[in-house]
N, C-alpha and C positions, 0 to 999 in steps of 0.2 A: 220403216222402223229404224230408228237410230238408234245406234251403238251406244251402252253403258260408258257413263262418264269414268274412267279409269281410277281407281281406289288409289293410285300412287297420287293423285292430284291432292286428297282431301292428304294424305300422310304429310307428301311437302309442306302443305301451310302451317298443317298441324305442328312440323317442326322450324316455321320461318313464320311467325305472324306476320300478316300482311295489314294489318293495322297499324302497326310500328314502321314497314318499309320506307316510308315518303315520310318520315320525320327524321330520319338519321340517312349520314352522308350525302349520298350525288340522288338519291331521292329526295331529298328537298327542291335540288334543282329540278328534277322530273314533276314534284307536286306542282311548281310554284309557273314552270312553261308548260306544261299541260293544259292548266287554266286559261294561260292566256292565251292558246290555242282555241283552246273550247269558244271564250269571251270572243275571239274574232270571227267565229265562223257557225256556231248555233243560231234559229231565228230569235225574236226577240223574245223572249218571258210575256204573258204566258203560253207556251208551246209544252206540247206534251212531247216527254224525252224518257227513251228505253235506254235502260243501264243492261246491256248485256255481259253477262261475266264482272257484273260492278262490286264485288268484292266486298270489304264490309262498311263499303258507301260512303270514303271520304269523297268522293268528286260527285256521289249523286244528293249527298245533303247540300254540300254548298250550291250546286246548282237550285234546290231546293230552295235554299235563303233566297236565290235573287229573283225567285216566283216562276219557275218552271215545276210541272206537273211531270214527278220523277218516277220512274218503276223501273224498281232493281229484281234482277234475275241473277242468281249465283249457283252454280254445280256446290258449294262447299255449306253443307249444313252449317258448321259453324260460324261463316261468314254471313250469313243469311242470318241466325240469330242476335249475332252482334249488332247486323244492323237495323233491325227491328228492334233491340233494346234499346240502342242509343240515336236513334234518328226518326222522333216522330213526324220529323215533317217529310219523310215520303210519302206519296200518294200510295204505294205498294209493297212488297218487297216477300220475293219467293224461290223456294229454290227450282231450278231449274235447268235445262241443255240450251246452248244457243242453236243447236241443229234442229228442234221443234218449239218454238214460240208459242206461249198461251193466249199472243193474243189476237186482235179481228186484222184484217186486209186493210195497208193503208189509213189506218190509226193514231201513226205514230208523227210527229215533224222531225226527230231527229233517232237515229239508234246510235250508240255508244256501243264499237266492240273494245273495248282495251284491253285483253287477254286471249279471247278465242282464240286470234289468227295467229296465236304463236306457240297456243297450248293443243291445238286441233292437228297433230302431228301429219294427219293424210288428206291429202289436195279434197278428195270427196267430202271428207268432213269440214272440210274450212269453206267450199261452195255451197257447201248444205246450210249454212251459219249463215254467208253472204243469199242467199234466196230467201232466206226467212226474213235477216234483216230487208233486203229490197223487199219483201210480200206485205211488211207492215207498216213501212212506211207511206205516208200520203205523199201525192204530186207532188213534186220537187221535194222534198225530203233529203235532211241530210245524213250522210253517212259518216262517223267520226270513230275510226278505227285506228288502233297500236301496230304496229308489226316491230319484230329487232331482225336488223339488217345482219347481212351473212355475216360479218369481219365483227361482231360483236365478241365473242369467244376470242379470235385471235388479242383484238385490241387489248382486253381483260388480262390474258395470259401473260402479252408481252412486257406489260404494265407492273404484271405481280414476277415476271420471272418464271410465271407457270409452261408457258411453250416450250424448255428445255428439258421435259418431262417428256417421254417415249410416248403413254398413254394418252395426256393429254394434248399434244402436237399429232397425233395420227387423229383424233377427236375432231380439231381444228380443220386437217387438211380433208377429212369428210364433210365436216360442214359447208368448208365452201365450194364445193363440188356440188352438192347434193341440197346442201340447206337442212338436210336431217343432224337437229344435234342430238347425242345420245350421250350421255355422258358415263365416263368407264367406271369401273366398280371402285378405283383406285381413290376416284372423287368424289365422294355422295356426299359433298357441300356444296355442288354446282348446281344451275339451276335443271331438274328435269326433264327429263327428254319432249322437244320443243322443233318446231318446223321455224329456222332464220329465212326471213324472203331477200329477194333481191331485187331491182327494178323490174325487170323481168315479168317476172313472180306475179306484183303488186298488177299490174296493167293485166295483164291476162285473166286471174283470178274476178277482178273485178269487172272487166270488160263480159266473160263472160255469163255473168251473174245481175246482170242489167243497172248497171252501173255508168255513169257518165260523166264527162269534169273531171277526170281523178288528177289529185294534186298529191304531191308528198313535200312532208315537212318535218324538217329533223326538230325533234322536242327538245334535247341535251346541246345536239351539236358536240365539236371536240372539248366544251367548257368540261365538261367533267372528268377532266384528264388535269385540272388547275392542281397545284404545285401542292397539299398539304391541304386537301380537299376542304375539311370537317373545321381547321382551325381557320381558313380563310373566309368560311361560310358565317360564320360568326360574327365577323370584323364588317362593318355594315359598306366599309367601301369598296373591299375588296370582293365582298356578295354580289355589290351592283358591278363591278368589273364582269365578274362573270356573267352573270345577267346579261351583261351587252355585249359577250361574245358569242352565248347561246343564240343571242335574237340574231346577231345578225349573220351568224352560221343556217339560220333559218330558211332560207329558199336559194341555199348555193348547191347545186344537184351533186357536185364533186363530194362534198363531205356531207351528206346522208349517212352512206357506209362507216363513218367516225362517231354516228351517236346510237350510242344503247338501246334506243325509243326512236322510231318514228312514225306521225302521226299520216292519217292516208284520210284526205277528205272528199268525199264522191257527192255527183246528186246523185236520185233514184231516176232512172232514164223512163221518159212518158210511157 
């Protein structure tokens, strides 16, 4: 029996739409490598692909457009309506836990966790996620999962000047001990209390949940730390500068712990 998706989840979004996220600021950056993460390492179209925790389905429509067989699963009623409103070309779309899947054994050619493994606060619940994904996946099946690396919070803090705060510097120095981030009463603009992985973390989680090939890959890289973010993102050369410092932050293991997002690509092991 799995544990009730926690009420505080549906309040956050409620008060941070997550329809807006990945169009404004260093989400853009996050929408636009995401993709082209996704674009390098899904099989080809058409493959049927599970949106776990897929929110209200920018990345499971555009998958959609390029002729992949999509079905979204989201814990947040409201994201699940939205995206049944505005995205008829998914093949599905229901709410749902990533800790119990609705659907058959080996089903699936790719699952998509991009939220679970950092909204799933306890090691059992985030194994329970990764066994269901491996359960529905078919032979070699891929796995395309988010995590935010420990140093996520500090980098943030020391960026805004927030680390010189008593509450949020003790927040910080638990996170990277522990990876549990909890955030103090002081701050209820941060993001909600969230398990940050670390390399560690990633390999062991998945190793022991039948997982194989695990690769990590920073999605942002340090690019979104660029000088006057929002007005440089506009300026279409200074966009692709950053673009090309994202990519090629992309398979350097030292700066994983510098990007906000990173993605964790697995097969399902025979």
């Amino acid at each position: 029996m799995t544990k009730p998706v926690p009420s505080e989840l549906e309040g956050f979004y409620a008060d941070r739409p997550e329809a807006e996220r990945l169009f404004r600021g260093t989400g853009q950056l996050e929408l636009v490598r995401t993709r082209e993460l996704l674009d390098s390492v899904l099989p080809a179209a058409p493959a049927v692909v599970y949106d776990v925790g897929g929110g209200t389905g920018h990345h499971a429509a555009w998958l959609a457009g390029r002729g992949y067989e999509v079905h979204l699963i989201d814990p947040v009623p409201e994201h699940v309506a939205r995206a049944s409103r505005e995205y008829g070309t998914l093949a599905s779309v229901q709410v749902g836990d990533a800790r119990s899947l609705p659907w058959p054994d080996a089903s699936a050619n790719a699952v998509l966790l991009m939220g679970p493994l950092y909204h799933l606060v306890e090691r059992s619940d985030r194994l329970l996620a990764l066994r269901e994904a491996r359960r529905v996946l078919a032979k070699h099946g891929v796995l395309f999962a988010v995590v935010v690396p420990r140093w996520a919070s500090a980098l943030v803090g020391m960026q805004h000047g927030w680390t010189y705060d008593g509450s949020y510097a003790a927040m910080v120095h638990r996170e990277l001990s522990t990876g549990q981030h909890r955030r103090p009463g002081e701050w209820p603009r941060l993001l909600m209390d969230c398990f940050f992985h670390d390399s560690s973390d990633i390999e062991a989680e998945l190793s022991a949940t039948g997982f194989e090939s695990i690769r990590c890959r920073a999605i942002e890289g340090p690019a979104w730390m660029s000088q006057d973010f929002d007005t440089s993102w506009q300026d279409p050369t200074r966009r692709e500068q950053i673009l090309e410092l994202s990519r090629a932050a992309e398979n350097v293991p030292e700066l994983l712990a510098a990007s906000p997002h990173v993605a964790v690509i697995a097969r399902a092991a025979p």
